[in-house]
C-alpha positions in Angstrom: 0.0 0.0 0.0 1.6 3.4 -0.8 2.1 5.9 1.8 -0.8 8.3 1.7 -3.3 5.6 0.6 -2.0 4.3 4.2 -3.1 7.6 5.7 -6.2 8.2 3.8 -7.6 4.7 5.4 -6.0 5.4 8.7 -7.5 8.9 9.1 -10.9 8.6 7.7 -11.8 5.2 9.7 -14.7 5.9 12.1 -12.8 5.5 15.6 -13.8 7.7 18.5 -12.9 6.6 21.9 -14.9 3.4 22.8 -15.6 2.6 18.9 -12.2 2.1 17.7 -13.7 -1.3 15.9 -13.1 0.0 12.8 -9.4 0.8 13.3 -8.7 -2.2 15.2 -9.7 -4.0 12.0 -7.9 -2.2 9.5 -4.7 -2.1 12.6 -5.1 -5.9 12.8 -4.7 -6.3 8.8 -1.8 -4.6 8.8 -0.1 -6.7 11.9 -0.8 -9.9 10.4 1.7 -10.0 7.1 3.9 -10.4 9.6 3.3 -11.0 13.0 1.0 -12.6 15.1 -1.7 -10.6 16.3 -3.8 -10.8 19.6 -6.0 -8.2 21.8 -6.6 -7.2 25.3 -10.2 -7.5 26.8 -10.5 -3.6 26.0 -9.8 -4.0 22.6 -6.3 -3.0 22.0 -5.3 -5.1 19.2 -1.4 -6.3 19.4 0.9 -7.1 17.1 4.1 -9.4 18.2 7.6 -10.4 15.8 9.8 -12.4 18.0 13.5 -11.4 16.7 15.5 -12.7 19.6 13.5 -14.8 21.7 16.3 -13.4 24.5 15.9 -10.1 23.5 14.2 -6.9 25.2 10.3 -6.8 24.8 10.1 -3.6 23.2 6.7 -2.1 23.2 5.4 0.6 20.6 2.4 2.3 21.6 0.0 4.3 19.3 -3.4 5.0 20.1 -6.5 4.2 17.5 -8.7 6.2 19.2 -9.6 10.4 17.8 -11.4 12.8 19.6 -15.3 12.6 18.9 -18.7 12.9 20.6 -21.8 10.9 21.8 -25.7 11.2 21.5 -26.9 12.2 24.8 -30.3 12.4 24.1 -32.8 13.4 21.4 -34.9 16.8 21.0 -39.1 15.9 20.6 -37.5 18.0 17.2 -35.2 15.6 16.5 -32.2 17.6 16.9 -29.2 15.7 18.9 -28.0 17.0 22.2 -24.3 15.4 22.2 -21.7 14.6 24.6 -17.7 15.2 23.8 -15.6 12.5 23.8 -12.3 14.0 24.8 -11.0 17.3 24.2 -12.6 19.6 22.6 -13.0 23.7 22.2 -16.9 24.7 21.1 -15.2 27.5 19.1 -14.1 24.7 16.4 -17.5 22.9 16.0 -20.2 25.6 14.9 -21.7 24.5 11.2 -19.5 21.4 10.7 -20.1 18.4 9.5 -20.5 14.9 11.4 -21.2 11.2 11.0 -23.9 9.8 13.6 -23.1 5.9 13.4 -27.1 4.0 14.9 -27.8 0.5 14.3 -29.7 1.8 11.1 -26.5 2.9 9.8 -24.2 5.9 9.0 -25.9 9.3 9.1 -24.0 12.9 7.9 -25.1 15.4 10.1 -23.9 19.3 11.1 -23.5 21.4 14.2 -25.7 24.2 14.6 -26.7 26.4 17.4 -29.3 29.7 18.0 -28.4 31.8 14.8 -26.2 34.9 15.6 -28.8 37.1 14.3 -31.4 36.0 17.3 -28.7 36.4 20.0 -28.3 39.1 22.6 -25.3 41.7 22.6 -23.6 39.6 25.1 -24.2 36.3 24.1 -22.4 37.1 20.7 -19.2 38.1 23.1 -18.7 34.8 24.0 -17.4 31.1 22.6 -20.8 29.0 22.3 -21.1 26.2 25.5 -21.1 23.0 24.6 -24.2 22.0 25.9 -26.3 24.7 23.7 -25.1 23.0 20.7 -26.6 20.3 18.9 -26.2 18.0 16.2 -28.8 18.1 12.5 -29.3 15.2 10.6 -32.3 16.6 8.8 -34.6 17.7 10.7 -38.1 18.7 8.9 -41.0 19.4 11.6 -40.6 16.4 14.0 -38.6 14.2 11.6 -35.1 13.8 11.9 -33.0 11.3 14.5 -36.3 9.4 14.9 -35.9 8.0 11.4 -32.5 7.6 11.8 -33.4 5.2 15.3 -30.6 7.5 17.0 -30.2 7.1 20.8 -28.4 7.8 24.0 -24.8 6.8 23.1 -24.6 6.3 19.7 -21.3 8.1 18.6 -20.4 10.4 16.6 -16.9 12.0 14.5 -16.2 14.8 12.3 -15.9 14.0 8.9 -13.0 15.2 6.9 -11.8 13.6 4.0 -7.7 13.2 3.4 -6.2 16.0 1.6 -2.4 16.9 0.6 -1.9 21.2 0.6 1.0 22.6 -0.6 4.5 22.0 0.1 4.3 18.3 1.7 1.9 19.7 4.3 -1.0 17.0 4.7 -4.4 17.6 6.5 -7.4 15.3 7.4 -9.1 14.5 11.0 -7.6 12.3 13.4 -3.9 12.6 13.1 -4.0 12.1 17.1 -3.1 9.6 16.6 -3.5 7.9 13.5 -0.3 9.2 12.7 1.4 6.8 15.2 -1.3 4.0 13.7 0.7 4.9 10.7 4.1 4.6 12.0 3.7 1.2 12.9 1.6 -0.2 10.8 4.7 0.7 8.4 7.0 -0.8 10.3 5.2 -4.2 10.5 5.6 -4.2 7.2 9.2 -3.3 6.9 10.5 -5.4 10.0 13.0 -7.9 8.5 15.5 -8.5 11.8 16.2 -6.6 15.0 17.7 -8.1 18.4 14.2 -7.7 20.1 10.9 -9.2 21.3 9.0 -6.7 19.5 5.3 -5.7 20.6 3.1 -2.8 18.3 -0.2 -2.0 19.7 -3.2 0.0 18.8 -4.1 1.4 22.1 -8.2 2.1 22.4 -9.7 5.1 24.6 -6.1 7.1 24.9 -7.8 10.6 24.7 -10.2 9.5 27.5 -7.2 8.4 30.2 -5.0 6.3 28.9 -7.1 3.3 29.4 -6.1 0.7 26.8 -2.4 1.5 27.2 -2.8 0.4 30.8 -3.7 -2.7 30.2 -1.5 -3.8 27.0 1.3 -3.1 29.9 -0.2 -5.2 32.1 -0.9 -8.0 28.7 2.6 -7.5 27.3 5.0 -6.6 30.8 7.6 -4.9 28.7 10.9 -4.1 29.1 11.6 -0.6 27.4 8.1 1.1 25.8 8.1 3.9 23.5 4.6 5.8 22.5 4.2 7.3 19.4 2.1 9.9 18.6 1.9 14.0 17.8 3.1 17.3 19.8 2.7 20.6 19.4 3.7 23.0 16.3 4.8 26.4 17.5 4.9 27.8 13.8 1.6 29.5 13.9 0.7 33.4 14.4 0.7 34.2 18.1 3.0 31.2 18.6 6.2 31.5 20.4 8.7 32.5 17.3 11.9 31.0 19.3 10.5 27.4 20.0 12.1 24.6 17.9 8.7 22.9 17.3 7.7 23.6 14.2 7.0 21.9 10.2 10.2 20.6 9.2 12.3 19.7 12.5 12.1 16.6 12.2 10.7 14.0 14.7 10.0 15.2 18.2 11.9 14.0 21.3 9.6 14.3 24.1 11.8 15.3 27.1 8.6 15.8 29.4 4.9 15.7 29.0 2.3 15.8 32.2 2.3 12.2 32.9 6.0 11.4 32.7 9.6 12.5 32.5 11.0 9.9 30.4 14.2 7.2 30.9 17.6 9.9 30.5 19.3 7.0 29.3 16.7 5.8 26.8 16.4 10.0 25.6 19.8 9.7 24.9 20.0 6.5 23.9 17.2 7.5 21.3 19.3 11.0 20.2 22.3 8.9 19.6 20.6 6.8 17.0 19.2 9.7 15.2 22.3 11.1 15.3 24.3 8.0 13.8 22.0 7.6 11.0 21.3 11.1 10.1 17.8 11.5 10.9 16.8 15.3 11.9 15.3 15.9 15.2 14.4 17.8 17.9 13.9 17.7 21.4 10.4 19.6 23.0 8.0 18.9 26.1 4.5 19.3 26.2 1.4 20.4 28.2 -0.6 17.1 27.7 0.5 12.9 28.2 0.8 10.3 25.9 0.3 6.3 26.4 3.9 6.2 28.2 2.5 7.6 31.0 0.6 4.7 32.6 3.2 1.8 31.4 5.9 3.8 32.6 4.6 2.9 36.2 3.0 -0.2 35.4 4.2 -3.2 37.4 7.8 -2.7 38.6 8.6 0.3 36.3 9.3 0.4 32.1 12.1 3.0 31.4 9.4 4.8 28.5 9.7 7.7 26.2 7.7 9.2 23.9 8.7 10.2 20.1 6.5 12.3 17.7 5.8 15.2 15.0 4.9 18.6 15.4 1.5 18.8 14.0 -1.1 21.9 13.5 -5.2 22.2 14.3 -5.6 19.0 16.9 -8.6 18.1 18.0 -10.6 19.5 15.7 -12.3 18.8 12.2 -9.1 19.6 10.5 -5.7 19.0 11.5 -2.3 19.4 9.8 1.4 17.5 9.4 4.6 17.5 7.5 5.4 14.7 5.4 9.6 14.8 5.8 8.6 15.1 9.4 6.9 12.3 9.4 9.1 10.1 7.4 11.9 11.4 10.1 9.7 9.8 12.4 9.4 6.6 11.1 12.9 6.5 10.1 14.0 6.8 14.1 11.4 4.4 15.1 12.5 1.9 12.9 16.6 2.5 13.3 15.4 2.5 17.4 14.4 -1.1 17.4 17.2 -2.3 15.2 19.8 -0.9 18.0 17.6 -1.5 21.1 19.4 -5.0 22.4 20.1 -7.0 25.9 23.0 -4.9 26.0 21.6 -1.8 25.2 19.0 -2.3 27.7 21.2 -3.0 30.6 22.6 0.9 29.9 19.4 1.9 30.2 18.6 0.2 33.1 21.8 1.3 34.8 21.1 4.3 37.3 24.7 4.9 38.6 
């Protein structure tokens, strides 16, 4: 499959947290050329190429799951009064478009709220609340969700199709983190030998707590685990014009997030590999956590990192990467688990 044939499935599967079934399917197909393939009883799906049966277990976590919403109950109009699922800023939703998944099927529907026109001075002021919006599926008099058989906790994404801009710049929904879903669905592919007991898995219900990462580490007990996944651009207007986060630094280096500071030795460990092969990157921190954070403490400790790309627009209908930055990233991921051996591990778990 060429590479942004790869994305265009990845990002445009129907996957909020909870409903990552579709993902999981496509993640699955992708793990078994290869490897042999099992899930958790959450629904992480996990793909596993033995290279050294005395190797490390090295554990690459990216998360299926986007950022979406959920029916919480339907108007007598038929207008949909929705939940967010993760999150999410009401300023990016007004007059979008959706897709309400019911048992009846897929339905396109768009945001709307009390037209500007019939608001008060100092309503207009302000971002619209959440809970004032609602969801249109085509409503005429009292028709609408009812034919659609729409009910409480049916969910719902944005729909956005897969586009490339100009200059290698790439947009569609979902990046978080189907970009990581990329990554290693890639490197299934590409595998041939590495001195490692190697474990990729499609994490579910990341954007609601880290839940499916938590219990792949407590499935897969891993030695060294390494989450892949976006940060943060700084190369918009308003944006800090010194930070090194921005379209074309390569892949990120996550030297802290909120959840965890990660293994020094594994950071540099990581740096030096990059640096041997000639792969550009940079080193950043970020406001936010990735899947490391609960495996990182899980059991007796897993010396963890996180790697990823800056990317633009998150969690919204519409967000944006680089394609040399990502093909940085996939480039250290892969050159990563060909170096990461027994002896590279004891380093890393030397604190002295």
């Amino acid at each position: 499959m060429e590479r942004h044939e790869l994305f265009k499935e990845l990002t445009e599967a129907f996957g909020p947290s909870g409903y990552e079934g579709d993902v999981r399917a496509i993640m699955a197909r992708h793990f078994s050329g290869s490897m042999s393939v099992s899930t958790d009883r959450l629904g992480s799906v996990i793909g596993f190429h033995d290279g050294d049966a005395k190797g490390p277990k090295v554990l690459l976590a990216a998360h299926m799951d986007e950022v979406g919403f959920m029916v919480k109950h339907v108007t007598k109009q038929g207008y949909i009064r929705f939940l967010p699922i993760g999150g999410w800023w009401p300023q990016v939703l007004l007059s979008q478009r959706v897709k309400v998944r019911t048992r009846k099927g897929d339905f396109e529907g768009i945001i709307g709220s009390k037209a500007p026109h019939a608001m008060k001075e100092e309503e207009r002021k302000k971002p619209p609340e959440m809970d004032k919006l609602f969801i249109d599926i085509g409503v005429v008099g009292e028709k609408g969700a009812a034919d659609a058989e729409v009910r409480p906790g049916d969910p719902v994404v944005p729909i956005s199709e897969f586009r490339p801009l100009a200059n290698g710049v790439l947009a569609a929904k979902a990046w978080d983190d189907r970009v990581g879903c990329a990554v290693i669905a890639e490197l299934a592919r590409e595998l041939g030998s590495h001195p490692n007991r190697l474990y990729l898995a499609a994490t579910v219900q990341e954007e609601v707590g880290l839940r499916g990462a938590r219990t792949v580490a407590g499935l897969v007990e891993p030695d060294v685990a390494i989450a892949v996944d976006v940060s943060l651009s700084s190369d918009t207007p308003g944006e800090d014009s010194d930070a090194v986060e921005r379209f074309g630094a390569g892949a990120a280096v996550l030297v802290y997030d909120s959840t965890m500071i990660p293994n020094v030795a594994l950071r540099d460990f990581i740096c030096e590999v990059a640096e041997k092969e000639g792969i550009k990157y940079h080193l950043t921190s970020l406001r936010g956590g990735y899947d490391t954070g609960v495996i990182h403490i899980s059991k007796i400790g897993v010396p963890s990192i996180a790697l990823g790309l800056p990317s633009r627009y998150i969690h919204s209908h519409v967000s944006a990467i680089y394609e040399e930055d990502y093909v940085a990233l996939f480039s250290l991921v892969k050159a990563t688990v060909k170096r990461l051996d027994g002896k590279k591990l004891k380093g890393i778990l030397k604190f002295a």
